[in-house]
C-alpha positions as CSV (number, residue, x, y, z in Angstrom):
1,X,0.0,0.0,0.0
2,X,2.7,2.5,0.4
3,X,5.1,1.6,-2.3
4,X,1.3,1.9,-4.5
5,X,0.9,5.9,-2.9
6,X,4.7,6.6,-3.4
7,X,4.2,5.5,-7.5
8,X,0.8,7.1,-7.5
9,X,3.0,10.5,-5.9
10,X,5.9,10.1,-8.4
11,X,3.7,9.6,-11.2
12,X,1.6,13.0,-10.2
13,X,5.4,14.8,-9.8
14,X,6.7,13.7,-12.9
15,X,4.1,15.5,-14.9
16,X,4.6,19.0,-13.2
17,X,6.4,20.9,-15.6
18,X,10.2,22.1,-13.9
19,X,10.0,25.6,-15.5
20,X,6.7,26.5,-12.8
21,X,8.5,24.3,-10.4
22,X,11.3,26.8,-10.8
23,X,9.5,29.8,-9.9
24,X,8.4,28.6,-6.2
25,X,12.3,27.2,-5.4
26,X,12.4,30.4,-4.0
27,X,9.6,30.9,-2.1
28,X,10.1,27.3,-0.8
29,X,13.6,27.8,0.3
30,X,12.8,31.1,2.0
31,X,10.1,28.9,4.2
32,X,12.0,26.0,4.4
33,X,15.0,28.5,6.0
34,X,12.3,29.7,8.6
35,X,12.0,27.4,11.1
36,X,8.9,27.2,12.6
37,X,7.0,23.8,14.5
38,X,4.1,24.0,12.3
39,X,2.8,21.3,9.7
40,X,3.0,24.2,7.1
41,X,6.7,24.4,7.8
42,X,7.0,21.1,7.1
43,X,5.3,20.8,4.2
44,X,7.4,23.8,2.7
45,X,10.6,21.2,3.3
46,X,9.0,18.6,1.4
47,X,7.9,20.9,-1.4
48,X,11.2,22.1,-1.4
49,X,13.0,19.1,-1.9
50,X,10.3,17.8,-4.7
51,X,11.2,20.7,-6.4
52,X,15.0,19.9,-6.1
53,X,14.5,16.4,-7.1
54,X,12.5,17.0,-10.3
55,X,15.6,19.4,-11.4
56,X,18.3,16.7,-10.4
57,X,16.1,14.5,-11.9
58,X,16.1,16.8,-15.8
59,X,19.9,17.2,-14.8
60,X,21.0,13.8,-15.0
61,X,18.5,12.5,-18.0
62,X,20.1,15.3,-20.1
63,X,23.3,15.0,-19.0
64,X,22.2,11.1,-20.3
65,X,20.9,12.0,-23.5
66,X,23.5,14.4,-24.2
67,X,25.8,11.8,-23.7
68,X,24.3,8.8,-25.7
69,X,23.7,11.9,-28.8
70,X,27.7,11.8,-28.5
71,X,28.0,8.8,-28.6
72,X,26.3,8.4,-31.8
73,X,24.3,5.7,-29.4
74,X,20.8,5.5,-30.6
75,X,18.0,4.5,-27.7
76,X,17.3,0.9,-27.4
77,X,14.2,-0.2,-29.5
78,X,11.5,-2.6,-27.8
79,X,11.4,-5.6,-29.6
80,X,9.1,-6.9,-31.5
81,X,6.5,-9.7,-30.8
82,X,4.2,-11.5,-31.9
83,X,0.7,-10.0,-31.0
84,X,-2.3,-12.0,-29.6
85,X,-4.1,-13.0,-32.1
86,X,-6.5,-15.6,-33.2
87,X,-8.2,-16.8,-36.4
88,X,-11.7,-16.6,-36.3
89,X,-14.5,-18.4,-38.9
């Protein structure tokens, strides 16, 4: 049940778009650096470090890519099977 909430969470992150998510690093950081014992406090950290692992995240997939394109590697293709089909009269 948790691993299931943690995909369903990833899955909702990975279609934010970094370029908002870049606009509120600030405003997160600025929160995250007052300290305060409140819930709201501690949801600014998380934020804040959602935000920083969706640009880590970009980072290293370019940094990837960039490297394959170099490379002259090309991605791997899935291959191809058979589908599941059957002959009907």
């Amino acid at each position: 049940m948790l691993e299931s909430a943690l995909n369903k969470m990833a899955e909702k992150i990975l279609s934010l778009d970094e370029a908002s998510l870049a606009g509120l690093w600030e405003k997160y950081k600025a929160r995250m650096e007052h300290f305060e014992t409140t819930k709201e406090w501690e949801k600014a950290v998380i934020i804040f470090f959602i935000i920083n692992a969706v640009r880590v995240k970009n980072h290293i997939f370019n940094e990837k890519m960039l490297e394959r394109h170099k490379n002259g590697d090309k991605p791997e293709k899935q291959p191809i099977k058979k589908p599941d089909l059957k002959i009907v009269k």
